[in-house]
N, C-alpha and C positions, 0 to 999 in steps of 0.2 A: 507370340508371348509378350514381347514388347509392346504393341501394339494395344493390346489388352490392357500391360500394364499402364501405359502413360492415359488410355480413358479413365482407368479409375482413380488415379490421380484428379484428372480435371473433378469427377463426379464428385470425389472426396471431397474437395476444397469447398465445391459448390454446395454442396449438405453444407460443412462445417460454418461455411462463414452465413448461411441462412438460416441456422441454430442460432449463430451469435446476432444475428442483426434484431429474430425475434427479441431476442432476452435484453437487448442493451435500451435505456431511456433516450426518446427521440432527441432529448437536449442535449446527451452530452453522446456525438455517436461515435468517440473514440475509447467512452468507457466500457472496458469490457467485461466489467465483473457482475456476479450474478447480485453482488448485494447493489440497494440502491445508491447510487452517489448523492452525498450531501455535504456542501462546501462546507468548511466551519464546523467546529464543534459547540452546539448549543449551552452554554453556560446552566441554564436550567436542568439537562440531561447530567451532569458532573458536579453542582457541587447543591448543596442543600443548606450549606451556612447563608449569613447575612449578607446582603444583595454586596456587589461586590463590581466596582466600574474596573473593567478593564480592556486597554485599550491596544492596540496593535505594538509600540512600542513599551510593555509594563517590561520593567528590568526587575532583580533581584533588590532588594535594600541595601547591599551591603556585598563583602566579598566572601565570607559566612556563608549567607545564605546562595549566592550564587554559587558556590562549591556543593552546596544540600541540593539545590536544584538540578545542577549537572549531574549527580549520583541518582536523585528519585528518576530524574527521564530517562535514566538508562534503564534498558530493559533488562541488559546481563544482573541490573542490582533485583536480586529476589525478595519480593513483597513484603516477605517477614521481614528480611533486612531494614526494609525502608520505614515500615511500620516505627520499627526501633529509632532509627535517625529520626524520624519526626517527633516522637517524644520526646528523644533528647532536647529535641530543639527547640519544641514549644511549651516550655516554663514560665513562671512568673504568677504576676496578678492577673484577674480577670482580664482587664482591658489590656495589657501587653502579650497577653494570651493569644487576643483575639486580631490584635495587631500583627505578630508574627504570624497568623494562622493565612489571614486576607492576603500581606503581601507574598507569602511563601506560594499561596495558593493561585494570585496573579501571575508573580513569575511561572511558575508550571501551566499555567494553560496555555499563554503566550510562546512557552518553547513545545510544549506537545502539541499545539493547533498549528504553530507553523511548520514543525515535523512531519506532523500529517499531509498536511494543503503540499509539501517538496515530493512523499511518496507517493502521493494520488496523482500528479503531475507526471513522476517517473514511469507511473504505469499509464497514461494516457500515452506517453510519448515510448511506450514499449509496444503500445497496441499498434500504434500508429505504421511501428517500423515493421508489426505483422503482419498488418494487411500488406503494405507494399512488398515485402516476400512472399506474400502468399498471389499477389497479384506476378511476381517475377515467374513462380514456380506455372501456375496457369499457363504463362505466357513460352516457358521452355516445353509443357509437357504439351500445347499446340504445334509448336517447331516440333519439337519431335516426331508429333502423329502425322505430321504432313512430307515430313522428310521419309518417315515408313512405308506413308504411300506412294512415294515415287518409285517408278517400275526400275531405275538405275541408281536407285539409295546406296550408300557406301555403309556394309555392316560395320565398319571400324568407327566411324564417322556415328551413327546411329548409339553404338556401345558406348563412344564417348560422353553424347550427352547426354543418354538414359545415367549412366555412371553419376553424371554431373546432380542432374535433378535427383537421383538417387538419395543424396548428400543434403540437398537443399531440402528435403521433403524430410530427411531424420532430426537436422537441426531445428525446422521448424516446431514439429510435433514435439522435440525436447523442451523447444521453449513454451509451445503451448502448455505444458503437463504445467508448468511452473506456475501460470497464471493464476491457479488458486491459492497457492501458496502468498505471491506479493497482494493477492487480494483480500488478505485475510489480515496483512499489516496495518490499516485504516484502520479496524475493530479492534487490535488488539492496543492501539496508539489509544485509541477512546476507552476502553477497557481500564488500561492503567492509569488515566487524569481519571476514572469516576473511582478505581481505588485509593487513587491517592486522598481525592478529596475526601472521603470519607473517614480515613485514619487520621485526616486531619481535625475533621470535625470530633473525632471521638479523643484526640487528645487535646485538644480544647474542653472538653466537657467532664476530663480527667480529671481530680484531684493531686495533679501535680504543682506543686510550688518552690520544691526544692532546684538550685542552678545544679 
């Protein structure tokens, strides 16, 4: 039974990571998600207003608007929420309109593309520590088939580290499930910079003037 068991381990692993190695881009071969990896989020994908230079360090104008910034990039702040703070906040004439609109909209790229670029890294560096468990558990469930074929195997001994891989192989497959999940944060970090920018564009185009 054990015996049985620790082959379909090795055979499991061997499928799984030959699924992933299909699916994943030669370039990046620690990315393991099914969407494709694209560093940076492309400016032209998010925002639709008037060309807008920004650059790796764009701050907030002000302490204002770096408090609106810190609230839009949070995800717990719900969209209608934000929708509302950015009206509030983009009033005036035309050209201060569109002034507050550009910088507001600078800072948010710069804190949600560098958001992005830290969880795409987190999950490179979660994959990374998968393969090599998934390389340790290989390597326990060979010791084990080799230890079962020994005609003077110790079942206590044996029980032990089936027991052990046991463990190793539920934690793994726990953290695999998860991998869609952190994978789907990338999309939803670009998701909310093309919302944002768009409610920004739309209260720009508001007839608000009143402070």
């Amino acid at each position: 039974m054990k015996h049985n068991w620790s082959q379909c381990v090795l055979a499991a692993f061997a499928a799984s990571w030959m699924q992933s190695a299909f699916a994943l881009d030669p370039r990046y071969p620690d990315w393991p998600c099914q969407q494709l990896k694209v560093p940076g989020i492309a400016i032209t994908s998010v925002w639709s207003g008037p060309p807008i230079e920004i650059g790796e360090t764009a701050t907030p104008a002000d302490a204002k608007q770096a408090e609106l910034v810190s609230r839009l990039a949070a995800r717990r702040t719900p969209m209608e929420d934000a929708r509302k703070l950015i009206v509030d906040y983009i009033f005036g004439a035309s050209a201060e309109k569109q002034e507050k609109a550009k910088t507001l909209f600078a800072a948010l790229y710069a804190k949600l593309n560098a958001q992005r670029d830290e969880v795409m890294n987190g999950i490179e560096r979660f994959s990374r520590k998968q393969k090599a468990a998934a390389d340790d558990i290989r390597e326990e469930a060979q010791k084990l088939r080799e230890m079962q074929d020994k005609p003077s195997a110790d079942p206590a001994q044996n029980e032990e580290l089936a027991s052990r891989l046991a463990w190793q192989t539920r934690i793994f497959e726990d953290r695999r499930k998860s991998t869609s999940y952190v994978c789907d944060v990338p999309v939803l970090i670009e998701k909310r910079l093309f919302d944002l920018g768009g409610a920004i564009q739309n209260a720009v185009n508001a007839d608000t003037s009143k402070p």
